[in-house]
N, CA, C and O atoms as CSV, one atom per row, in Angstrom:
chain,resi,resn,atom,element,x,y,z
A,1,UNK,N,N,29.325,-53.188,77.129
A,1,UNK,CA,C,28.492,-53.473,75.988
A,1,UNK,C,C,28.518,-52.261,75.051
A,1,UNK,O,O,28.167,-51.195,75.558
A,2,UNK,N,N,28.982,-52.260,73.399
A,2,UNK,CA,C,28.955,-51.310,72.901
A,2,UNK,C,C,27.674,-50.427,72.466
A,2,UNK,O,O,27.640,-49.280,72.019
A,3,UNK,N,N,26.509,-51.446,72.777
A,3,UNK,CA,C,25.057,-50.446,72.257
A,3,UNK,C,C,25.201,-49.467,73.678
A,3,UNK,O,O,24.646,-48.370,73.620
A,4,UNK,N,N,25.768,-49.751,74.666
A,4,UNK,CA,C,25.337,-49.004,76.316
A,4,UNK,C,C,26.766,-47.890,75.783
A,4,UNK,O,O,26.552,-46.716,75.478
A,5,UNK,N,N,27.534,-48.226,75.764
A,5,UNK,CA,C,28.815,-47.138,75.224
A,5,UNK,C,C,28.341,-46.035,74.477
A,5,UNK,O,O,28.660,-44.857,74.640
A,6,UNK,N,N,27.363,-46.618,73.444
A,6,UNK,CA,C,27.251,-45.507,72.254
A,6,UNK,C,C,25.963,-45.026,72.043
A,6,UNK,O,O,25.551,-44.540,70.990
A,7,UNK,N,N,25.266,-45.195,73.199
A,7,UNK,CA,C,23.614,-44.429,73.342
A,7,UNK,C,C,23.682,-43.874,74.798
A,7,UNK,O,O,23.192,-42.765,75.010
A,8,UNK,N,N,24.523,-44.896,76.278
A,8,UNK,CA,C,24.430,-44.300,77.535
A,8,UNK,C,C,25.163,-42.930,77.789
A,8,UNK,O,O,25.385,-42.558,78.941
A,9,UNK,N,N,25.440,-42.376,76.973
A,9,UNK,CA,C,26.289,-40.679,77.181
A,9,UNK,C,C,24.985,-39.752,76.973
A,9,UNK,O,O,25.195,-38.625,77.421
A,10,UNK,N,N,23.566,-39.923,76.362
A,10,UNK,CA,C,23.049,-39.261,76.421
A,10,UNK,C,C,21.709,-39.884,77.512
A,10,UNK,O,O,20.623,-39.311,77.417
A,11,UNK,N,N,21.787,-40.523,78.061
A,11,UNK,CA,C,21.176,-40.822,79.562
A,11,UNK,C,C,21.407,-40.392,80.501
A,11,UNK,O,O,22.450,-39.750,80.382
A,12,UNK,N,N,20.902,-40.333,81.795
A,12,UNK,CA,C,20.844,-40.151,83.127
A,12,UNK,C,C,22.032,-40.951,83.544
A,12,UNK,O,O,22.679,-41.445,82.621
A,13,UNK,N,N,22.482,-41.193,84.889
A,13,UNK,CA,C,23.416,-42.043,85.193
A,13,UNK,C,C,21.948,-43.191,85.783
A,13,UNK,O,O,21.892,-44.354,85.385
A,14,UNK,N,N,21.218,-42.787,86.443
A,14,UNK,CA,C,20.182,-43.537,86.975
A,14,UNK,C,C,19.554,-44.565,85.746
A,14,UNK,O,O,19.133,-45.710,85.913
A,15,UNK,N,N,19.623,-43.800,84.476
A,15,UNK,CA,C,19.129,-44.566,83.314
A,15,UNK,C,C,19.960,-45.685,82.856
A,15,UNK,O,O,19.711,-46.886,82.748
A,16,UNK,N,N,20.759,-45.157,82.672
A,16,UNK,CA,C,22.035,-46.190,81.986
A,16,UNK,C,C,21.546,-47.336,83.277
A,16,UNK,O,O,20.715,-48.218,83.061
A,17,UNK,N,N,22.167,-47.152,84.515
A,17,UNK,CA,C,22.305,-48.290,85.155
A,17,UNK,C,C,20.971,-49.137,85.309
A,17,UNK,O,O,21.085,-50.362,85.272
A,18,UNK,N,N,19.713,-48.573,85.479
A,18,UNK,CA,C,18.646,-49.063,85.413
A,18,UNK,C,C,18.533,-50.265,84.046
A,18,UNK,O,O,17.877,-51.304,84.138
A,19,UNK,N,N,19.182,-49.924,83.023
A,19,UNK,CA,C,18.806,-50.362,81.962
A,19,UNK,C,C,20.015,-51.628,81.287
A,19,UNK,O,O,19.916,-52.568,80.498
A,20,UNK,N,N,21.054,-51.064,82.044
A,20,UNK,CA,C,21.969,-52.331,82.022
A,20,UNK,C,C,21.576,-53.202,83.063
A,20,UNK,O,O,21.896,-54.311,82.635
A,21,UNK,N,N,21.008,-53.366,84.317
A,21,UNK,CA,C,20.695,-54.208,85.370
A,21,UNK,C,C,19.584,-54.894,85.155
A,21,UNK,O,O,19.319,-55.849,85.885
A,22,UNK,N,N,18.334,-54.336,83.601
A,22,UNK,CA,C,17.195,-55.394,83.801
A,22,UNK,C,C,18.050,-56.393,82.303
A,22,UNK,O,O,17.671,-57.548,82.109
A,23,UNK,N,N,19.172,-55.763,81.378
A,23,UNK,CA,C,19.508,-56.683,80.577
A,23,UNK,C,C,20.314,-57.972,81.645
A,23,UNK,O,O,19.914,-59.132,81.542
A,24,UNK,N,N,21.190,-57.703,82.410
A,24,UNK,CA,C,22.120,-58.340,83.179
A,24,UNK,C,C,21.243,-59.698,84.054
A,24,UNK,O,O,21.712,-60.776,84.419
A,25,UNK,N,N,19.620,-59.088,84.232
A,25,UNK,CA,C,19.309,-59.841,85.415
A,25,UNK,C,C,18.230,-60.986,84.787
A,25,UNK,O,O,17.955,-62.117,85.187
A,26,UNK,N,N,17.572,-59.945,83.248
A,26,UNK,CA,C,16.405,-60.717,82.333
A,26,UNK,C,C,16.820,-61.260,81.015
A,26,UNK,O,O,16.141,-62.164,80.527
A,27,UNK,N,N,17.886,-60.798,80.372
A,27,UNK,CA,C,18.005,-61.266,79.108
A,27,UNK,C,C,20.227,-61.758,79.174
A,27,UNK,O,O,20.653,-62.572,78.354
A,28,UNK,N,N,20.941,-61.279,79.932
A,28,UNK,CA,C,22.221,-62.196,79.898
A,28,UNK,C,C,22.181,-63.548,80.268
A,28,UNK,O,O,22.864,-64.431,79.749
A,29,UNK,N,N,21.346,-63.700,81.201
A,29,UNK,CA,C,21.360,-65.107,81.461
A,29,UNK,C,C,20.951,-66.201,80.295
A,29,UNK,O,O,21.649,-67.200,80.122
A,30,UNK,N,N,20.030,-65.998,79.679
A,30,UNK,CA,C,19.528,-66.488,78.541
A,30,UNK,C,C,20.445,-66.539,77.263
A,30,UNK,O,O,20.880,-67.624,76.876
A,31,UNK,N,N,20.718,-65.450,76.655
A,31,UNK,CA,C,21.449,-65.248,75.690
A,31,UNK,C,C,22.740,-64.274,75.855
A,31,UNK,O,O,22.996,-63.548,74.895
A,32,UNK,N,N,23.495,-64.214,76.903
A,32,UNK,CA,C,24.698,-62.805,76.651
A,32,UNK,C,C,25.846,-63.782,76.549
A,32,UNK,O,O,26.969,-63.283,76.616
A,33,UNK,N,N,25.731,-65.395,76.364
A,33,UNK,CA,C,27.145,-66.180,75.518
A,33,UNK,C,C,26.583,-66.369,74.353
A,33,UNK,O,O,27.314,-66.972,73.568
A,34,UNK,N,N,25.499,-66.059,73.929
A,34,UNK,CA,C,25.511,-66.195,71.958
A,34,UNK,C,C,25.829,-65.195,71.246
A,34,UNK,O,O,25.359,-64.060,71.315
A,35,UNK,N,N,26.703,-65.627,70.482
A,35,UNK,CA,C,27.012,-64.506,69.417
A,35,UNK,C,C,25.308,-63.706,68.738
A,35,UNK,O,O,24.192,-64.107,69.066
A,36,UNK,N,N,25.597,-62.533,67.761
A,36,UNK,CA,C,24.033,-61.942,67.543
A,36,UNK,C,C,23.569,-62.477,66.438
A,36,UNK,O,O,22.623,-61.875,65.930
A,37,UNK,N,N,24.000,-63.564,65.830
A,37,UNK,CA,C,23.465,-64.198,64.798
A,37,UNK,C,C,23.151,-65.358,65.261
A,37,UNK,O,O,22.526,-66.160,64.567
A,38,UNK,N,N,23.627,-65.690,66.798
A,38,UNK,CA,C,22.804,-67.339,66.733
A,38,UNK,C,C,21.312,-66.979,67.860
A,38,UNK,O,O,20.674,-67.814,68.501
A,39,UNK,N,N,21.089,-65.496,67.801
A,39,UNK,CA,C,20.080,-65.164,68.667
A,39,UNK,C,C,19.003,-65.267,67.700
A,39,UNK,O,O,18.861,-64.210,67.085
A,40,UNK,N,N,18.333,-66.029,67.416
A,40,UNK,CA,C,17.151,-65.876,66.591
A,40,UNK,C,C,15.380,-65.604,67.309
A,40,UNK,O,O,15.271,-65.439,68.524
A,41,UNK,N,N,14.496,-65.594,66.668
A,41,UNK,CA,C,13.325,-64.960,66.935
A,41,UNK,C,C,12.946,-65.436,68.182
A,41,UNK,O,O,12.744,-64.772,69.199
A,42,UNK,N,N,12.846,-66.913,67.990
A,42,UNK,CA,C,11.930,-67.685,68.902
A,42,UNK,C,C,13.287,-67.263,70.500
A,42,UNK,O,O,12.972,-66.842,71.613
A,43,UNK,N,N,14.510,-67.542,70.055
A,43,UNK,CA,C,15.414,-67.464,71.376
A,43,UNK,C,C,14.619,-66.292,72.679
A,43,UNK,O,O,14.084,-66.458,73.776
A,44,UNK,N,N,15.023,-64.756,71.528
A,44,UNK,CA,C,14.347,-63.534,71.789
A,44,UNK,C,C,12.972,-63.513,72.734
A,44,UNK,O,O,12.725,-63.015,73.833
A,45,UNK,N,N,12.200,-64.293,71.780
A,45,UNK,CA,C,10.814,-64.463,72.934
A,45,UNK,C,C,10.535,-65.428,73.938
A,45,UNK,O,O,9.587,-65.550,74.714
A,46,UNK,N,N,11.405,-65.981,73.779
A,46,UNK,CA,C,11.022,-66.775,75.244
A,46,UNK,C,C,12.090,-66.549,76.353
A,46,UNK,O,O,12.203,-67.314,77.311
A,47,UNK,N,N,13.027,-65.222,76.121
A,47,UNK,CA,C,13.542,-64.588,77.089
A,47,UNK,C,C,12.383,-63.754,77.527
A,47,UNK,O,O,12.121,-63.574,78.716
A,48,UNK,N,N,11.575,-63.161,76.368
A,48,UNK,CA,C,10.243,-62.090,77.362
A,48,UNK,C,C,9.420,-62.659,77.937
A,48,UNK,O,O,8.747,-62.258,78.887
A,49,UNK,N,N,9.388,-64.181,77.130
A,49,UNK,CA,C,7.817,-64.641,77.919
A,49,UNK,C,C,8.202,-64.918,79.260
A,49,UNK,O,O,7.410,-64.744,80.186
A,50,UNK,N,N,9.340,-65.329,79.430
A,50,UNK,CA,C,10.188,-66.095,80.640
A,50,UNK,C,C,9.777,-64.781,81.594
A,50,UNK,O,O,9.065,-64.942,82.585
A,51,UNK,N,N,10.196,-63.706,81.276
A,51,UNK,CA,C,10.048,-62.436,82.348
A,51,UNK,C,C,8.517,-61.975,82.516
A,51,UNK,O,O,8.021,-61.694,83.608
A,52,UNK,N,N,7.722,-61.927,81.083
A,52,UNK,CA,C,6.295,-62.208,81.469
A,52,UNK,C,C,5.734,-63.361,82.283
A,52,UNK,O,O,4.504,-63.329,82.298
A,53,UNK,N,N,6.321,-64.481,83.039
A,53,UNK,CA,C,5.677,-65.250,83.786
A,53,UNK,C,C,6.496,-65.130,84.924
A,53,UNK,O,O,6.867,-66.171,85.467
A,54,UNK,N,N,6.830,-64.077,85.364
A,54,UNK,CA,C,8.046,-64.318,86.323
A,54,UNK,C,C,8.253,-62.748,87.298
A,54,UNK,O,O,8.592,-62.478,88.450
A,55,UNK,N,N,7.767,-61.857,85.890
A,55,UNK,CA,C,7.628,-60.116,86.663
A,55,UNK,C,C,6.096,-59.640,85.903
A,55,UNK,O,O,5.187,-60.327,85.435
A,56,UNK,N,N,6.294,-58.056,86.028
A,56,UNK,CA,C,5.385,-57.691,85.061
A,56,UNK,C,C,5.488,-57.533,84.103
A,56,UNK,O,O,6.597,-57.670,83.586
A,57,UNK,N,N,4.313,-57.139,83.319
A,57,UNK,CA,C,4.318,-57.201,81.771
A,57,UNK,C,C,5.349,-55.774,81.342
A,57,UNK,O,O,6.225,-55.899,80.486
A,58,UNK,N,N,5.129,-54.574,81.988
A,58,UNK,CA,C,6.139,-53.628,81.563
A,58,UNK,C,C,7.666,-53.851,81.525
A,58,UNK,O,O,8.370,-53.325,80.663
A,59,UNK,N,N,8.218,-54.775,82.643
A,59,UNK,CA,C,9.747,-55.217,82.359
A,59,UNK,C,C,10.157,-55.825,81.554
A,59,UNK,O,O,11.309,-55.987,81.150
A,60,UNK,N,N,8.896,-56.348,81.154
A,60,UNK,CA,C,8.884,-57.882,79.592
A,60,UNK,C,C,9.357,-56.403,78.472
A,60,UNK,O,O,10.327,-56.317,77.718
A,61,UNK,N,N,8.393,-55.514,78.710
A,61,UNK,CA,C,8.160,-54.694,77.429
A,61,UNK,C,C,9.371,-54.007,77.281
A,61,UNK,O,O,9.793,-54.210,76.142
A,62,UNK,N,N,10.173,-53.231,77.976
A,62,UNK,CA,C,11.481,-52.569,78.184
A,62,UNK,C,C,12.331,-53.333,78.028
A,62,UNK,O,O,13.340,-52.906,77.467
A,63,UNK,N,N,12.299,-54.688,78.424
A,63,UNK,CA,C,13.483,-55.864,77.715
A,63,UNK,C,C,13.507,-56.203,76.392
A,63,UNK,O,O,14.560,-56.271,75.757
A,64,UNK,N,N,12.617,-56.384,76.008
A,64,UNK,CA,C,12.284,-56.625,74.387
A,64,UNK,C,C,12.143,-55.204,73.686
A,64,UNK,O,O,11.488,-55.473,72.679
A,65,UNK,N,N,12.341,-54.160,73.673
A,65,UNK,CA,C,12.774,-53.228,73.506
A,65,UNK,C,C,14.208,-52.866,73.275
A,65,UNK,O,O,14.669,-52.357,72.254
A,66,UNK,N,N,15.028,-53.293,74.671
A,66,UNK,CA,C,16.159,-52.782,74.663
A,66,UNK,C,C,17.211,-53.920,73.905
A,66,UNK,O,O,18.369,-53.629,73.606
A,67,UNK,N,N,16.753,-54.917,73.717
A,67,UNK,CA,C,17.247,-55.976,72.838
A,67,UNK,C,C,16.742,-55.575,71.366
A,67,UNK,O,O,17.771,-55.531,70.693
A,68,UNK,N,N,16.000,-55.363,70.814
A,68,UNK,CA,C,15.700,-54.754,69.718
A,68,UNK,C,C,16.337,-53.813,69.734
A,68,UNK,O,O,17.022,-54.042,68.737
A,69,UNK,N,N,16.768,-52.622,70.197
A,69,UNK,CA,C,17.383,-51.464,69.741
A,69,UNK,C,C,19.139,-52.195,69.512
A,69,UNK,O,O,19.969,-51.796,68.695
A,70,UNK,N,N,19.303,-53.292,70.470
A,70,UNK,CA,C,20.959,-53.660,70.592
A,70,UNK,C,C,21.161,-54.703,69.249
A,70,UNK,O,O,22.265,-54.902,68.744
A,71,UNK,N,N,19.908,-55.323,68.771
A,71,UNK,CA,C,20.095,-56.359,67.301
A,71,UNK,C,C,20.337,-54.864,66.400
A,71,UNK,O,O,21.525,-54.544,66.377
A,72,UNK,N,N,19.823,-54.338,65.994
A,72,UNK,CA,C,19.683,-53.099,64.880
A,72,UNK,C,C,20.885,-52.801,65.191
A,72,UNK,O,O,21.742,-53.022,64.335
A,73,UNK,N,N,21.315,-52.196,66.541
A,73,UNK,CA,C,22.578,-51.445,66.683
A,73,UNK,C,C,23.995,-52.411,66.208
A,73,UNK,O,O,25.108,-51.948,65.957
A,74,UNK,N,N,23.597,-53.842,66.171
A,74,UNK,CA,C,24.485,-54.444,65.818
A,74,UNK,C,C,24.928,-55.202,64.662
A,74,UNK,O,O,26.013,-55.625,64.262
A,75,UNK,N,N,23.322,-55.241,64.125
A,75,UNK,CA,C,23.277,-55.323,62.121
A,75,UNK,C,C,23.821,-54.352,61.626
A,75,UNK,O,O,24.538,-54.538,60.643
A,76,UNK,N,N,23.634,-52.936,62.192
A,76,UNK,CA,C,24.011,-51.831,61.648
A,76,UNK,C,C,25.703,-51.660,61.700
A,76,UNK,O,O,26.447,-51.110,60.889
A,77,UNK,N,N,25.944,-52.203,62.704
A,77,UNK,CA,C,27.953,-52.392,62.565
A,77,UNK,C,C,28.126,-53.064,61.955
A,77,UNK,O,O,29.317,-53.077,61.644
A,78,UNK,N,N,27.127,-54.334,61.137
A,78,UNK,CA,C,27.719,-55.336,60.591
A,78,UNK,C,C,28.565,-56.573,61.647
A,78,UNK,O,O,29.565,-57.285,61.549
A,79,UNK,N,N,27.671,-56.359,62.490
A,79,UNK,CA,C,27.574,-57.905,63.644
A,79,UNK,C,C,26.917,-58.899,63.419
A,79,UNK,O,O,27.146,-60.072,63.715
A,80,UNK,N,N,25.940,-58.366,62.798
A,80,UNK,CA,C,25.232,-59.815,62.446
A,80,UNK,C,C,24.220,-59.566,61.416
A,80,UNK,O,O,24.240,-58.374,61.110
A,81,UNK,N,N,23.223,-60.324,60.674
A,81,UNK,CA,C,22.433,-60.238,59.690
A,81,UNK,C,C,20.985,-60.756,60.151
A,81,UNK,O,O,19.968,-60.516,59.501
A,82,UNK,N,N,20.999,-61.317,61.057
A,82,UNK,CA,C,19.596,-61.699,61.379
A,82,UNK,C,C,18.251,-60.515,62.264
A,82,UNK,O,O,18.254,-60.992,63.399
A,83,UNK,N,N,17.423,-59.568,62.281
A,83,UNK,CA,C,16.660,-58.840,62.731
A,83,UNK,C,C,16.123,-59.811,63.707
A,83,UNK,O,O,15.921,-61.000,63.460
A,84,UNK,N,N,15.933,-59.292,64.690
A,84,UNK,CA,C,14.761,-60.269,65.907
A,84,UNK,C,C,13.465,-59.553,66.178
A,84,UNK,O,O,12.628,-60.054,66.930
């Protein structure tokens, strides 16, 4: 994943992997075959709510986080145009 390429060099190794394993386990299943423009708002939140009824509220919060930093990181290449 290029947002993990071009932010995980200044992480931990413990970080990086921590943080690729809650996208892989809470938010690929849901959305990691849509392109970043057919990910829209509502998609976005009901990947967190899904993990808010399912874990705790802090894994909800670090997922929807780390998907927000990867939409920006990818408007900003000019991947897509839609903000979530």
């Amino acid at each position: 994943m290029a947002w993990i390429a071009a932010h995980g060099k200044q992480w931990t190794p413990q970080h990086r992997t921590e943080v690729q394993s809650t996208l892989e386990r809470f938010a690929f299943p849901k959305i990691g075959s849509l392109a970043l423009d057919a990910i829209t708002a509502p998609i976005a939140l009901d990947v967190v709510h899904s993990i808010e009824k399912k874990q705790a509220g802090e894994t909800a919060r670090r997922v929807r986080q780390r998907m927000g930093a990867i939409f920006a990181y990818g408007i900003a290449c000019g991947l897509g145009t839609q903000p979530c």
